[in-house]
N, C-alpha and C positions, 0 to 999 in steps of 0.2 A: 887744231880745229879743222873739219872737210870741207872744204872748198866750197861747197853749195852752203854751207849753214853762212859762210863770210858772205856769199852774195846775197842770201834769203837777207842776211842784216844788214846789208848797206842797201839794198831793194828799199827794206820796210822802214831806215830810217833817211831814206832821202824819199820815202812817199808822204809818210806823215810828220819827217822832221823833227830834229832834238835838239832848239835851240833852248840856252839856259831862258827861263823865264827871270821877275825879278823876284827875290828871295824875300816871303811872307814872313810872318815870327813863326818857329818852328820847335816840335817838343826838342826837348834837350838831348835826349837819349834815343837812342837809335835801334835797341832792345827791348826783348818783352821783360815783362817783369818777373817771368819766372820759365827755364829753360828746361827744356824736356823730351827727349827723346823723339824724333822724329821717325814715324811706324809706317813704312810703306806694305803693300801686298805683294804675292808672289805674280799679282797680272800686271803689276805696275811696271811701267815701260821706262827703264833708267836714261834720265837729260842728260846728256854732254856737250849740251850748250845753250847760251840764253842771250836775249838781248831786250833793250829795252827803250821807248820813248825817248826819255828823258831819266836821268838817275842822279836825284837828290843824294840817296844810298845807294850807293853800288849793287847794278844787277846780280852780279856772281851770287849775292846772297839767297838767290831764287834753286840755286842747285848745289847750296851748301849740308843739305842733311841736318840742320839747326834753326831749330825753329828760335832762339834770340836774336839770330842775324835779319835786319828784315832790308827788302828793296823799297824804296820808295820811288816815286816819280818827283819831279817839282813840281810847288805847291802852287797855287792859285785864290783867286779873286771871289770864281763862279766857278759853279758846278759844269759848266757846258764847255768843255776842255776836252779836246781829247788827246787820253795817255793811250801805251803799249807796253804789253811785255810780251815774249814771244821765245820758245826752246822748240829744239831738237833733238833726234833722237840720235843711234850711230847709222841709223838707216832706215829703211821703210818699215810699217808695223799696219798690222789692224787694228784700229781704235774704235774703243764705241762710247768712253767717259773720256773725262776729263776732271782733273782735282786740284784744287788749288787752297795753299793755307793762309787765311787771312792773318793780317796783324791783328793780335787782340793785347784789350787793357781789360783787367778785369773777365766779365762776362759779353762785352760787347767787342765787334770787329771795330777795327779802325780803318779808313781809306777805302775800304770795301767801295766797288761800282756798283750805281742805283741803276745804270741800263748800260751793258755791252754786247758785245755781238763777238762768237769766237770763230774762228776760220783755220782750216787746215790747211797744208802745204800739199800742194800734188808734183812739187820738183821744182816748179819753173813761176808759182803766181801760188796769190793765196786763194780757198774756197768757202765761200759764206757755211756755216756746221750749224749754229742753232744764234737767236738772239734773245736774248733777257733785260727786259724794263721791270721796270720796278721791285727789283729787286730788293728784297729784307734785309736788313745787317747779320749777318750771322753772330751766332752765339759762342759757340768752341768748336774747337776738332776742323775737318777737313770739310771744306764743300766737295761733294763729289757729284756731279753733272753728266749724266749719259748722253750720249747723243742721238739724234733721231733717228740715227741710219751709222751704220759700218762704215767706217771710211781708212781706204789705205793711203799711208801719209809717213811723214818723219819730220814736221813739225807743228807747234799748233801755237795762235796767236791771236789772245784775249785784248781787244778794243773796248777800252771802257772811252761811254759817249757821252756818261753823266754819271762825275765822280762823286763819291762819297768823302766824307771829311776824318780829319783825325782829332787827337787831343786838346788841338788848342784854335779848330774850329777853322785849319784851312780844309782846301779841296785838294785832293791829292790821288793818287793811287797807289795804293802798298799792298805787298806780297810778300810771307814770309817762306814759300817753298810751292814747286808748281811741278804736275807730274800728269800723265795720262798712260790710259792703259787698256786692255782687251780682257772682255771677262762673258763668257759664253753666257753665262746667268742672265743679263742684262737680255738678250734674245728671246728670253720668257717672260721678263715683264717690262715694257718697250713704254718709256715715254712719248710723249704724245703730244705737247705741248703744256699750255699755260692760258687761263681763262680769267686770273684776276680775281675769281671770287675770294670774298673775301676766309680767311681759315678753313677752308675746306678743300679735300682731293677728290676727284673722282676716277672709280677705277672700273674700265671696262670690260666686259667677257667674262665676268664673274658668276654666270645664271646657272643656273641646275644642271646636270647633267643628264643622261639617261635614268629612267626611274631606279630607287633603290630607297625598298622600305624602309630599310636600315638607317636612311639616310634623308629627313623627313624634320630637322630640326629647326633650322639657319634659315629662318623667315624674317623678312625686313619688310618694314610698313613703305611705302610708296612716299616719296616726301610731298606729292601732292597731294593733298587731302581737303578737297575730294580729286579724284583722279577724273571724274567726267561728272559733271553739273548740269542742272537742267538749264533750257536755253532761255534767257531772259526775257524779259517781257509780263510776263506771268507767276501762276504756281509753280514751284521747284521742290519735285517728289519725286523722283524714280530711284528705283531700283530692281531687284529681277535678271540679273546682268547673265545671258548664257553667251556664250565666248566658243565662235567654231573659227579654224583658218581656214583659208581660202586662197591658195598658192601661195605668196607670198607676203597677203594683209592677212585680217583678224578684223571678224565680221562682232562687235560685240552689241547684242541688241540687249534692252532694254525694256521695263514701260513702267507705267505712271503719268503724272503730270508732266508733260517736257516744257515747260513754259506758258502753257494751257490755263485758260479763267472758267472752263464749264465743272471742275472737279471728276470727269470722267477718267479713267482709268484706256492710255492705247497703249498700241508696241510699235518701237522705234528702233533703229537698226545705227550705229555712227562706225564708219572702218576708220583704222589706223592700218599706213602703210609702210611704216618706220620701226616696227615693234614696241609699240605702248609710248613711243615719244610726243608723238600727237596725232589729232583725232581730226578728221573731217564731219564736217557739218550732219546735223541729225537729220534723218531721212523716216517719215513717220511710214511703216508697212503695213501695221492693221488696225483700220479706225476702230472706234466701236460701233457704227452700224444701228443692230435693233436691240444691242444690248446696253446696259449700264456700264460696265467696266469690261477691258480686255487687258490682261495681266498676267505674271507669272509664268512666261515663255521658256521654254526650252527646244532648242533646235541643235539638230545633227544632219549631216550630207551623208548619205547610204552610196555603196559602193556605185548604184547605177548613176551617178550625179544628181537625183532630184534632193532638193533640201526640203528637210519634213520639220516640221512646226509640232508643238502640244502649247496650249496656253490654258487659263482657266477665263470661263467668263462667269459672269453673275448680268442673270435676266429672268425673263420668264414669268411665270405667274403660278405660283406664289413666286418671287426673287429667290435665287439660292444659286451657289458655285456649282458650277459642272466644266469637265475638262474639254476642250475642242480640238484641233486640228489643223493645220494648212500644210500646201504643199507648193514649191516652189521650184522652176527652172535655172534661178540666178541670186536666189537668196534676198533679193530685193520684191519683188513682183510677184505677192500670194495669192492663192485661192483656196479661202476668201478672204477678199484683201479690209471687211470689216467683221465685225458680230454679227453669224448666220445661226439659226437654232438649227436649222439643217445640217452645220458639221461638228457635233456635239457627239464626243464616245459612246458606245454600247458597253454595258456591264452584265455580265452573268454570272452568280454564285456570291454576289455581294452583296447580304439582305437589307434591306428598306436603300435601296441605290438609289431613289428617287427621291428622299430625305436627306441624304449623304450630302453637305457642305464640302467639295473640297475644294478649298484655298489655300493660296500661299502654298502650294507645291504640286508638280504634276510632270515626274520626273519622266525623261521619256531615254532609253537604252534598246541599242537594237545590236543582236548580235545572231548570226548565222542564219536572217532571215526572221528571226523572232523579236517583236514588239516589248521590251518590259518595261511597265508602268509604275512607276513608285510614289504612291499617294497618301494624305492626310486626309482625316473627317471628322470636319472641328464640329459636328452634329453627333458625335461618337455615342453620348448619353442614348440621347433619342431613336439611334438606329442599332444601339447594341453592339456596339464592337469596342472598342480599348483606343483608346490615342496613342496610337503607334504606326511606325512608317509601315505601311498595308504595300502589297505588291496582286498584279495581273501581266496576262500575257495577252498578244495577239498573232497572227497570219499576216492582218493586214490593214492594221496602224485602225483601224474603226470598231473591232468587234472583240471585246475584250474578256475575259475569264479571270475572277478574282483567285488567287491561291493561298491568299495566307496575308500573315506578317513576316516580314524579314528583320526587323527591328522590334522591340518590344520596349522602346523607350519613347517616355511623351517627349520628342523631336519632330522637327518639319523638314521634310529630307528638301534636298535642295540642286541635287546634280548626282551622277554614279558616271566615271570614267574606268574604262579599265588598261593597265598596263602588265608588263612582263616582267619580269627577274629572272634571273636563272632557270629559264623553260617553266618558271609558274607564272600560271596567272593572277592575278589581285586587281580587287574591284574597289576604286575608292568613288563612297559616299559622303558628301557633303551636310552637314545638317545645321541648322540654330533654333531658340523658343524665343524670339524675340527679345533676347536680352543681350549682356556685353560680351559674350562670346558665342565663338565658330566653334563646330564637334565635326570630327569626320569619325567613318568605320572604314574599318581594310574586309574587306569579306573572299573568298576564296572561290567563290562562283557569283552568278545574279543572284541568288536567292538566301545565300549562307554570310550574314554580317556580323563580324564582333561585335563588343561592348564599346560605345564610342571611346574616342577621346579628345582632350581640347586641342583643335588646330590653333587658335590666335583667340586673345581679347581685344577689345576697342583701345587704340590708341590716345582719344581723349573725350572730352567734348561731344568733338560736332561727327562721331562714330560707335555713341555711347549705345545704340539700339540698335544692335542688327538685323536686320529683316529678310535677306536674302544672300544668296550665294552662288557664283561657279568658276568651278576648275579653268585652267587657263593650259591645254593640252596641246603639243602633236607629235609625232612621231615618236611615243616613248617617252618623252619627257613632259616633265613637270612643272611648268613654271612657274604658276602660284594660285591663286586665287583672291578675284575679283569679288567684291560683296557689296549690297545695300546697308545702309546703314543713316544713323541721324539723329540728330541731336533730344530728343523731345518722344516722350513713353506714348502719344498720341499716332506716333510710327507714320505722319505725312508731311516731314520735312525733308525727306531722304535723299543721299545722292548715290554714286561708285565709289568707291576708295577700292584700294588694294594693297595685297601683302604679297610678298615674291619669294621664293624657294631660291636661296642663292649659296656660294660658297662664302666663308669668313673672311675678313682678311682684317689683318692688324698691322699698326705701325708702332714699332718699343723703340726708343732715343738709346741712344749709346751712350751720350752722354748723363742722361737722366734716370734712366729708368722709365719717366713716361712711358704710358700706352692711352695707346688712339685706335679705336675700331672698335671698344665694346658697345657701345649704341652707334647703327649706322641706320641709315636712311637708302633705298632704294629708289633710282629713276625709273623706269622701265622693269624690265626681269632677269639685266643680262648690266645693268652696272646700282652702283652704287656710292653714296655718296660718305667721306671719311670726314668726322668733323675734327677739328684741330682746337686748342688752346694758346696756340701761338702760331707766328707767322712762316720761323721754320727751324726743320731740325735735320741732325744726320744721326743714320741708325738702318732699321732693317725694316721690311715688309714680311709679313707670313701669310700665305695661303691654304686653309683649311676647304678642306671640304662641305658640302652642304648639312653634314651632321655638326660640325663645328667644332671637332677635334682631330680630324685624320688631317695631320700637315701634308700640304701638297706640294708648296715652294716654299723655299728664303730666300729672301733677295740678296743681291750681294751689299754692301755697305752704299749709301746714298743720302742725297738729302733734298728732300722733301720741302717743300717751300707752300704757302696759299696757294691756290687754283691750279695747280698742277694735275695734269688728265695722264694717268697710267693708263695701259692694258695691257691685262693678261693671259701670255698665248703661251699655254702648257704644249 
């Protein structure tokens, strides 16, 4: 044995001591019930030597290759004991797991620790590597535990501080083979800790990537539902959600009733600074003024910085929808900052425009200087035209020129972003008819849109009616979209919910077969949340891409436990 492994063990047993305890009733047999090859990896880092607390059964059985041999500690009274066991290597290593095989009876571990804490060697003292409370009994196979960081080292020494019991119900800690190892895979998907929730993992950096048609499928419902609510006190109606960024928040405004008892229609502004994790307090930007309702907002920031507003209002005399206008230094502080009939669009070439209803949409897209309007006119009978998403242009955000249809489907267009691929360009429009699903078009200019198709349906209930919609964009990428929606066909209980554009990711049991990750839940647009059927398992992770078949990683072998927080860094 090397000299430093004799001093690390008489270090660690005159720090925490191995005197005999006094001897409890104990199983009879010292072996598992059924013996079976012991399967290490090619990153597995071979022990040549071990030590231990206290040994009931002799430690050597920890670096026997035999999983019937098992070490035990002596047994106890109480769980609040603390055991050791502790190996080395023939010299220093990069490690980033650590694996360890419990004793099992059956399907369940025996002496398993409910909270220890493991520590690596840096030569000369041990160093704190990760700690684990409450820990699951394990089922079969290897625990195999990454750790939070690289660490070079040549031994590693597992501190259980609340032990787990055996067959006949003492406290004990047993181990039937102990190993750690270096596995570069590990570097791309980096545990993260442990949060206690109960059956579920969350894995983070999982969100869309650059846009990619092709790649348009692996949408996850937001697990809040609703994702932003109107503020108490009052009615609770909004929806209308246009979503611009703003260096490094996300301006998402709003309107509706935001907690309001007059049943007027305003528009509300709430940032998140965290990307969609939470939302600061609602900030009302445009009253309604001398109108009846202000509503169905759309905002964009134009290369010169000013941020430009479209909303619809209904006023006037006779009452009827028409679309309006503001413009803004800071995206907070409009002009005008209520309902003016003074900032209401011009239309030319759009016959009976003064008849023309247009509500619940009044999309607004500006590209190389040009204004494009993409509008509904639920007065369609009355003024002659067709129920379909209509389009106009402008110079200068006020004086408009109708040109047509760009859709020719009864749809209420609801947002138009455009992105790249391959030096093409692609214009996605968002649409719904007030019912339980979202339609988007891909179109190939502002004015050229395919035959829709279904983005998402309502998740349950309280998103059975969707009434509004927008893209969730910046630089290219796609992260999901944001939508009104609510429970009740009378369409004024509404709140935000959202669906994210995310990669897949699966967890399959080695042991089992299990898979975990076909219904996930999203937080934000960049994690998501894995449910589980048990407390824990060992097996693989996969990462697919946002279509939801191009594998992106496999993990290497691991185990998975409740509230475990991965991320993912391709």
């Amino acid at each position: 044995m090397k000299l430093y492994a004799v001093l690390f063990m008489a270090a660690a047993v005159a720090f925490f001591g191995c005197g005999k305890t006094t001897l409890q009733k104990i199983a009879v047999a010292k072996v598992m019930a059924t013996q079976q090859a012991v399967v290490f990896q090619s990153t597995d880092i071979p022990v040549t030597s071990v030590a231990a607390s206290s040994a009931l059964w002799p430690a050597a059985a920890l670096k026997d290759s035999n999983d019937a041999t098992i070490w035990s500690s002596n047994t106890h009274t109480s769980a609040s004991v603390t055991e050791w066991a502790a190996y080395w290597f023939s010299g220093f290593d990069s490690v980033n797991y650590i694996k360890v095989l419990p004793r099992y009876s059956g399907a369940g571990a025996l002496g398993f620790p409910v909270n220890f804490n493991i520590y690596t060697s840096n030569g000369s003292s041990w160093v704190l590597a990760a700690t684990d409370t409450a820990f699951p009994a394990p089922r079969q196979g290897w625990v195999i535990l990454p750790l939070p960081f690289t660490v070079y080292t040549n031994g590693i020494q597992i501190v259980a501080t609340t032990l787990g019991k055996d067959d006949v119900n003492n406290y004990v800690f047993q181990l039937a083979e102990v190993s750690a190892g270096f596995d570069t895979k590990f570097d791309h998907f980096k545990f993260m800790g442990n949060n206690n929730v109960y059956q579920q993992n969350e894995i983070r950096n999982v969100g869309s990537g650059a846009f990619n048609p092709n790649k348009m499928t692996n949408w996850n419902y937001d697990e809040r539902s609703p994702l932003i609510a109107a503020q108490p006190g009052g009615n609770s109606n909004i929806y209308a959600p246009s979503i611009q960024a703003n260096g490094g928040a996300w301006n998402v405004y709003f309107g509706g009733w935001d907690g309001t008892t007059d049943y007027h229609d305003r528009i509300s502004v709430t940032v998140t600074n965290d990307n969609f994790l939470t939302f600061n307090p609602h900030t009302l930007v445009i009253d309604k003024g001398v109108m009846i309702h202000m509503n169905n907002e759309t905002v964009i920031k134009t290369s010169d910085g000013i941020w430009r507003m479209f909303y619809t209002t209904y006023g006037g005399s006779p009452a009827i929808n028409k679309p309006g206008y503001a413009t803004s230094t800071n995206g907070v502080n409009w002009t005008p900052s209520s309902g003016n009939a003074a900032y209401l669009l011009n239309m030319s070439g759009y016959a009976n425009w003064n008849n023309a209803d247009v509500n619940g949409s009044n999309v607004m897209y500006n590209e190389s200087g040009t204004y494009h309007l993409y509008f509904n006119d639920f007065n369609y009978a009355s003024t002659g035209h067709a129920f379909a998403v209509h389009h106009a242009t402008s110079t200068d955000m006020v004086n408009f020129s109708y040109t047509g249809d760009v859709l020719s489907e009864a749809l209420i267009a609801q947002d138009v972003k455009k992105f790249t691929y391959n030096s093409n360009s692609y214009y996605l429009m968002a649409m719904h008819i007030n019912s339980n699903q979202l339609r988007y078009s891909i179109g190939t200019s502002p004015v050229n849109f395919a035959a829709s198709q279904q983005l998402t349906t309502n998740l349950g209930s309280a998103d059975q009616y969707i009434t509004a919609a927008g893209f969730v964009m910046k630089d290219n990428r796609l992260y999901g979209v944001l939508y009104g929606a609510g429970p009740v066909s009378t369409l004024d209980h509404n709140a935000i919910h959202a669906k994210w554009l995310q990669k897949k990711v699966l967890f399959i049991s080695d042991g089992t077969g299990a898979q975990w990750g076909d219904i996930e839940r999203a937080y934000g647009p960049d994690r998501i949340r894995l449910y589980m059927n048990t407390n824990i398992e060992t097996g693989h992770f996969y990462v697919y891409d946002t279509d939801g078949s191009t594998l992106l990683y496999t993990s290497p072998q691991v185990t998975m436990r409740s509230g475990d927080i991965w991320e993912y860094r391709p």
